[in-house]
C-alpha positions in Angstrom: 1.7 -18.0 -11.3 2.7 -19.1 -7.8 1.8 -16.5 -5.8 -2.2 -16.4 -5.6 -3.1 -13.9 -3.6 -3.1 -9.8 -4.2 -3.6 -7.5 -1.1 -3.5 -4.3 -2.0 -6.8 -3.4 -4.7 -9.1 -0.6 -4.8 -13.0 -0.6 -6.6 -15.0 2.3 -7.8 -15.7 3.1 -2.9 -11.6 4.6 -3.6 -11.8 8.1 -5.2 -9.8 7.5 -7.7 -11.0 4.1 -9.0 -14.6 4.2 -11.0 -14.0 -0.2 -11.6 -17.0 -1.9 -10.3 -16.2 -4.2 -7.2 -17.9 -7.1 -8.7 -15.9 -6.7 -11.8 -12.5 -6.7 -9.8 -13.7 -10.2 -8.4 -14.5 -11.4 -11.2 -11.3 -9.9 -13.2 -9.4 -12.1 -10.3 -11.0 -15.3 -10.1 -10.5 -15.6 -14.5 -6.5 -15.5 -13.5 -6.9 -17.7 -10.8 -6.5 -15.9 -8.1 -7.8 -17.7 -4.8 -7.5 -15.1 -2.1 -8.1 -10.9 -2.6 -8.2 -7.9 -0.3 -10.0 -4.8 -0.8 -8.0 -1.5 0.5 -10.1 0.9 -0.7 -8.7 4.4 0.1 -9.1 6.4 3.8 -7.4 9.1 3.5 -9.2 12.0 6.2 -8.1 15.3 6.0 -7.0 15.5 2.1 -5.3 18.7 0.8 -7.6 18.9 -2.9 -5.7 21.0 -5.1 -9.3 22.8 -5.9 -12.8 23.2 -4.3 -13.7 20.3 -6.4 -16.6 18.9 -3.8 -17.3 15.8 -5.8 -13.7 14.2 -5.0 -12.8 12.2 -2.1 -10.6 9.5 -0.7 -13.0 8.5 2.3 -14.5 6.0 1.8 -18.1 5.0 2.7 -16.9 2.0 4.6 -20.8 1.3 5.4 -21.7 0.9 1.8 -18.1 -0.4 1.4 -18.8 -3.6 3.4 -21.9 -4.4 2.6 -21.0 -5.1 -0.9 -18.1 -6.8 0.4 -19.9 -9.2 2.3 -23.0 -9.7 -0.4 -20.0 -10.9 -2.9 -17.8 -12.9 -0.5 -20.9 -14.8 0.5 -21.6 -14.5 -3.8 -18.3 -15.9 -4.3 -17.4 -17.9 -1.0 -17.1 -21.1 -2.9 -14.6 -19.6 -5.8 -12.6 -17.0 -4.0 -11.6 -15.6 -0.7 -12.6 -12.0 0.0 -10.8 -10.1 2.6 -11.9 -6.5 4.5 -9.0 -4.1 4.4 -8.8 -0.2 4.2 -5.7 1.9 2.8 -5.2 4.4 5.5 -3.7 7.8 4.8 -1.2 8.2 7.6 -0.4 12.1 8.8 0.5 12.6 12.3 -1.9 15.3 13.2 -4.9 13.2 12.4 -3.4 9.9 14.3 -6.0 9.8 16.8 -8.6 10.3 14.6 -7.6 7.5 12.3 -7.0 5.0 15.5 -11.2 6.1 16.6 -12.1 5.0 13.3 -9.4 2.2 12.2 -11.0 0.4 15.7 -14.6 0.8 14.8 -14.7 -1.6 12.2 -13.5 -5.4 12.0 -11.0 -5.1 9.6 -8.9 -8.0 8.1 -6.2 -5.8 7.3 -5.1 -2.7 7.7 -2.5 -0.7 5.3 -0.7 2.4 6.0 0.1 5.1 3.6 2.0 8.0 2.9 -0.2 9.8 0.0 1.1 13.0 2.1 3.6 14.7 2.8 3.3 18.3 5.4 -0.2 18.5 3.5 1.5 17.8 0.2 0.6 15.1 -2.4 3.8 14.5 -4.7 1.4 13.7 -7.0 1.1 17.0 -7.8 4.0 18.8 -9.8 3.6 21.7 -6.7 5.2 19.4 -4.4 8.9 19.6 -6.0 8.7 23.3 -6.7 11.4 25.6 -5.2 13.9 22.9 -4.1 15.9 19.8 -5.4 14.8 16.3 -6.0 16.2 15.1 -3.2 14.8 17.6 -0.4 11.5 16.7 -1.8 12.5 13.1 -1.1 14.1 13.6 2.1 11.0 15.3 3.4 8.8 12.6 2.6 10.8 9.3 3.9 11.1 12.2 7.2 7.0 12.1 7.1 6.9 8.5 7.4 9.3 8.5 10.5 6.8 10.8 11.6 3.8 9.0 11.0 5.3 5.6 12.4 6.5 7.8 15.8 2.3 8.9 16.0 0.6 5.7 14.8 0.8 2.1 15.2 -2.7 0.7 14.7 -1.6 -0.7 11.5 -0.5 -4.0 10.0 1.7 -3.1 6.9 3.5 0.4 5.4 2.2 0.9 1.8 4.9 1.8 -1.2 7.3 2.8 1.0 9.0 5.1 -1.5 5.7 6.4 -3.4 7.3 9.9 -4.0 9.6 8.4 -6.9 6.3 8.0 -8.8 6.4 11.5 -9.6 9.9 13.1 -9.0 11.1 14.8 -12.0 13.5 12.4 -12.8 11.4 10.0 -11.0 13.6 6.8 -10.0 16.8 7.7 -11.6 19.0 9.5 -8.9 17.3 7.5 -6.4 18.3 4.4 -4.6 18.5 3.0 -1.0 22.1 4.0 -0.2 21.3 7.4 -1.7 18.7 7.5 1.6 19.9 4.5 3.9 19.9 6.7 7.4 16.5 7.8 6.3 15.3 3.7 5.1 17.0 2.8 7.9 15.4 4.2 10.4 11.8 3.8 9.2 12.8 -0.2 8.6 14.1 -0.5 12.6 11.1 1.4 13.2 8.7 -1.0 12.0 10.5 -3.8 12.7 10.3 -2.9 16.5 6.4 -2.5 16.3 6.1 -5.7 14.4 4.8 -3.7 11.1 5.4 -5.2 8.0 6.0 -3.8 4.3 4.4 -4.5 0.9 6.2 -5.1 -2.4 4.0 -2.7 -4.8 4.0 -3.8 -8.2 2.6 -0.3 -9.4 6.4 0.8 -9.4 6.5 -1.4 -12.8 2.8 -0.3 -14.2 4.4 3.4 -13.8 7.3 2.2 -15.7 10.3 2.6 -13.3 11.6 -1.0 -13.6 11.0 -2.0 -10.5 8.8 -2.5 -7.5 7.9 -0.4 -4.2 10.1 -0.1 -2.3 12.9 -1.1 -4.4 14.5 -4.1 -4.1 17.2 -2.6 -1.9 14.9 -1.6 0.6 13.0 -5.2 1.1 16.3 -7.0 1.0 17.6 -3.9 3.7 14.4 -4.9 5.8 15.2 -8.8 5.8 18.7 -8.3 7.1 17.3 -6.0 9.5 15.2 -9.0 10.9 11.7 -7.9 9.6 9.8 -11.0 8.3 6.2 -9.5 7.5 5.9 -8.8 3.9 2.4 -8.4 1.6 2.0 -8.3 -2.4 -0.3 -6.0 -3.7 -1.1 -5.1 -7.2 -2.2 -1.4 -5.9 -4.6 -2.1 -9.0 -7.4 0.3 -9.7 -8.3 -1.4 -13.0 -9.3 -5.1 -13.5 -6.1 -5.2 -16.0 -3.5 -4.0 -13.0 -5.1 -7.0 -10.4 -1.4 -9.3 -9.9 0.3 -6.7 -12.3 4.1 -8.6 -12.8 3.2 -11.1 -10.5 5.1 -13.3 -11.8 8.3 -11.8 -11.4 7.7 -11.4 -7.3 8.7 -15.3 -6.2 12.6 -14.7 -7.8 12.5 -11.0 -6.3 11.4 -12.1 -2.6 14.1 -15.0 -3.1 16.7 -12.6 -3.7 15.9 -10.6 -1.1 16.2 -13.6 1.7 12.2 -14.4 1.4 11.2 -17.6 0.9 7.3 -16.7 2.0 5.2 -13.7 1.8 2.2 -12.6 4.3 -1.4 -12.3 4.1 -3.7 -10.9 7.3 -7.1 -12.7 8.2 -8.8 -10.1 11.0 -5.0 -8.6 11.8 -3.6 -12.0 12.2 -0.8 -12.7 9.8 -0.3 -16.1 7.7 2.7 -16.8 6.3 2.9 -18.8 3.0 5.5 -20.4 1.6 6.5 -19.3 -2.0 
């Protein structure tokens, strides 16, 4: 496997991961990986679908880093451990997610659309009442939003996340089906110097291919953008580099012939 890095993992400090940290690190160094970053989730002002008090996606970043830097000090002479956070981009909390993305050091920093007008597509509720592809339109339109509100950020996470859970999921969607939309969010970026991921989860959750498509990074390198992460989006030791191997020939066809990693906001490119 040639690419040895994964930035984009979460541990048992994301809501919706209960996998010790420790156990991720070690789950990564038995498959040779030589560099990780931890993104667990931040996502402030979540709409929870009940009163359910013993859910949440923010993260104790205190108790977050100090494990962080007890096992990359553990581990410093097997493995690289990087400080990230997944942030959960919605415009009206931008300011509130610039106070607190600036008040730690942070390696890396990953935007994310888990929201949509205070709307997970995770839940079925979210495609009620209209087609498909209003649902889809109105969340690539968030992300235009979000990117016009924020920029303290270094990457965009799973740029098309709402084909997870569509009701036909990827199967009427591709990028010319929403090219002004991709467009606009790819010139966007581009112009702030923001990069995007390839997500392998789009293959864990069976849709055959990566997030965004392959469309959509190959739309981005003709576009000029150069800044692109890999990231498992792994929750589980057995998701950490998920398809890994199949990223080097997808970045090649899509004009890459490096992908990015971030040491304190600073990208390094590698060549594949």
């Amino acid at each position: 496997m040639s690419i040895l890095t994964d930035y984009h993992l979460h541990s048992s400090f994301s809501g919706d991961s209960e996998t010790p940290m420790e156990d991720m690190i070690q789950k990564a160094i038995s498959i040779g990986l030589k560099t990780i970053c931890f993104t667990e989730h931040m996502d402030m002002d979540y709409p929870l679908p009940t009163s359910d008090s013993s859910v949440s996606f923010e993260v104790n970043t205190d108790s977050y880093l100090y494990d962080l830097l007890k096992y990359k000090e553990k581990y410093s002479n097997i493995i690289q451990l990087y400080f990230g956070i997944e942030l959960g981009l919605q415009p009206h909390i931008a300011k509130q997610n610039e106070a607190y993305a600036k008040s730690y050091d942070f390696d890396f920093i990953l935007g994310s659309s888990h929201i949509s007008n205070k709307r997970d597509p995770y839940y079925s509720s979210f495609f009620e009442g209209r087609s498909e592809e209003s649902a889809y339109r109105e969340y690539f339109l968030s992300i235009i939003d979000n990117i016009k509100n924020y920029s303290y950020f270094d990457v965009y996470g799973h740029l098309d996340y709402v084909i997870r859970y569509g009701p036909n999921t990827n199967k009427n969607y591709s990028y010319q089906k929403y090219a002004d939309l991709f467009d606009e969010i790819l010139k966007l970026l581009i112009q702030s110097g923001k990069g995007i991921e390839v997500n392998t989860a789009g293959l864990k959750y069976g849709l055959g291919q990566v997030h965004p498509s392959s469309d959509v990074i190959k739309r981005y390198k003709e576009l000029g953008g150069d800044i692109i992460t890999i990231g498992s989006d792994g929750h589980k030791t057995e998701h950490i580099a998920y398809k890994f191997s199949e990223v080097p020939d997808l970045l090649k066809s899509c004009g890459f012939h490096y992908y990015t990693i971030f040491k304190k906001r600073t990208p390094e490119f590698i060549k594949i």
